[in-house]
N, C-alpha and C positions, 0 to 999 in steps of 0.2 A: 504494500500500500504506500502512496508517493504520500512523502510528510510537506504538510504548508508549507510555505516559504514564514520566517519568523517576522517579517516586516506585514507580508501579509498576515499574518494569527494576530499581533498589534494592533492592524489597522480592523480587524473583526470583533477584539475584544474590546476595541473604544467604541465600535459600532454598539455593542452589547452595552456598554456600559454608558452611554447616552438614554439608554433606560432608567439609570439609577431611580428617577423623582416619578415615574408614572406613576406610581403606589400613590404617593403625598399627593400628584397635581388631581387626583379624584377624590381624596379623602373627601367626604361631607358632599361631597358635591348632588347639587337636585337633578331630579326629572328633566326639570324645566332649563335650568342651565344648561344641561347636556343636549336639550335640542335644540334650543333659542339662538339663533343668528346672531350677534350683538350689532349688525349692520346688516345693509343687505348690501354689501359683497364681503363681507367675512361669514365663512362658512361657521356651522355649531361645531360645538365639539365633536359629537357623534361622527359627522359627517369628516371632520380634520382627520379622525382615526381610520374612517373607510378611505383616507386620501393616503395617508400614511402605512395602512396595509398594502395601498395597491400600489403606492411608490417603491415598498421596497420588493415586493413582489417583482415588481417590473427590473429595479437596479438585481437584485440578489438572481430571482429565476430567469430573469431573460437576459440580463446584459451580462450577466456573469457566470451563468450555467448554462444558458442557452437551451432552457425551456422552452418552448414557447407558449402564450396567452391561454389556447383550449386548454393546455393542462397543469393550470395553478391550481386548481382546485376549487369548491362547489358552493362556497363564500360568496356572496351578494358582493362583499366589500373587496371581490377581486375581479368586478367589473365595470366597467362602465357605467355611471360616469364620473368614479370619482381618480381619473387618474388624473385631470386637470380642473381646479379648482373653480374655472369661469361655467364649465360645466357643471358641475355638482348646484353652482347656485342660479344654474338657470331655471328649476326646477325647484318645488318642494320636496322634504327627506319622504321618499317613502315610506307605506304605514309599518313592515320588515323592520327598519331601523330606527324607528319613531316608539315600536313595543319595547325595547332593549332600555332597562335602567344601566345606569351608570357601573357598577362592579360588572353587569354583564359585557358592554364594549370596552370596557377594560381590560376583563379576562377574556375574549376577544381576539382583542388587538395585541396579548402577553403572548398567546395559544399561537398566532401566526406567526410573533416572534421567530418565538421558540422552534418553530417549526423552520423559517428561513435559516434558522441559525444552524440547525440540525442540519440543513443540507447542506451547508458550505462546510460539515466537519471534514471531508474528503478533497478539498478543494488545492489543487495544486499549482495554479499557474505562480509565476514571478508578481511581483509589483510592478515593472518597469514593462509586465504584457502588454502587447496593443493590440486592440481590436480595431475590426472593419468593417461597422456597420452603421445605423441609422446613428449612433448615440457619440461615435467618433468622435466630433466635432468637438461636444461638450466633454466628454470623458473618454480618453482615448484609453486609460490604461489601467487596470485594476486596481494602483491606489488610489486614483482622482473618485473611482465609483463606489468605494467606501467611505472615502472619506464624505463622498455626497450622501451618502447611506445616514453615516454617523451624524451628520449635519442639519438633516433633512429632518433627523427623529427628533434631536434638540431641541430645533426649530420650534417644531408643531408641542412638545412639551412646552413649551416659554408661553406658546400662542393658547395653550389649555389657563393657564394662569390668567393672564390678560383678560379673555374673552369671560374668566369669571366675574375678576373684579369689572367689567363693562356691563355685566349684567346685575352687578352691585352682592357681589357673593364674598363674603370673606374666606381666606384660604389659610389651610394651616400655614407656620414659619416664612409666611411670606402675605 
């Protein structure tokens, strides 16, 4: 079995570990926050974590194992349309993702973690790989697309915070 490159397992476990505050950024949190838009072009929470599954879905199974889309699996939140966020708010959240309390898209959005993280256990290219395809451009090489991975989760954590206090929610140690 080919062992990771150590730069690559680094830049996986900072991806991983960009999860550290999911736990805290849902603590307490409502129904109502969890669906509620705090704008109408700021997507709800709910809907940030279908965007955040299906982002890493797409960097982890498609740009980096070369999955493709039919077979991410059977996830509402691993299609369309929340792979870009002008879509997701052209539309209301579906009644699917509208049923879901807060621990449930939570555990959720841990579960498919967990699960992208599981398939890159085997994953052997370099850091300095380059790919050639649609994503090129933006990320030509398998550390730019973790590091977008790890970045991208951050992100949308920071953006869980925000959109609480926007909807006038207090949040644990922050």
């Amino acid at each position: 079995m080919p062992r990771m490159d150590l730069k690559v397992k680094t830049l996986v476990d900072a991806w991983h570990w960009s999860y550290l505050d999911v736990e805290m950024a849902f603590d307490g949190m409502s129904h109502r926050t969890l669906h509620q838009r705090p704008h109408a072009q700021v997507p709800s929470v709910a809907e940030m974590v279908a965007h955040t599954v299906y982002s890493e879905a797409s960097i982890v199974l498609r740009y980096l194992l070369g999955i493709p889309k039919g077979q991410w699996g059977d996830d509402p939140m691993l299609r369309e349309p929340y792979g870009w966020p002008p879509r997701i708010l052209a539309e209301p959240s579906p009644g699917w993702l509208l049923e879901l309390d807060p621990p449930a898209v939570k555990e959720r959005w841990l579960a498919q973690h967990a699960r992208f993280l599981g398939a890159m256990s085997e994953f052997a290219l370099a850091p300095d790989h380059r790919f050639d395809d649609e994503w090129t451009e933006a990320a030509p090489d398998v550390e730019t697309r973790l590091r977008f991975a790890a970045y991208h989760v951050a992100y949308h954590v920071a953006q869980i915070y925000s959109n609480r206090h926007f909807l006038g929610e207090e949040t644990p140690d922050n």
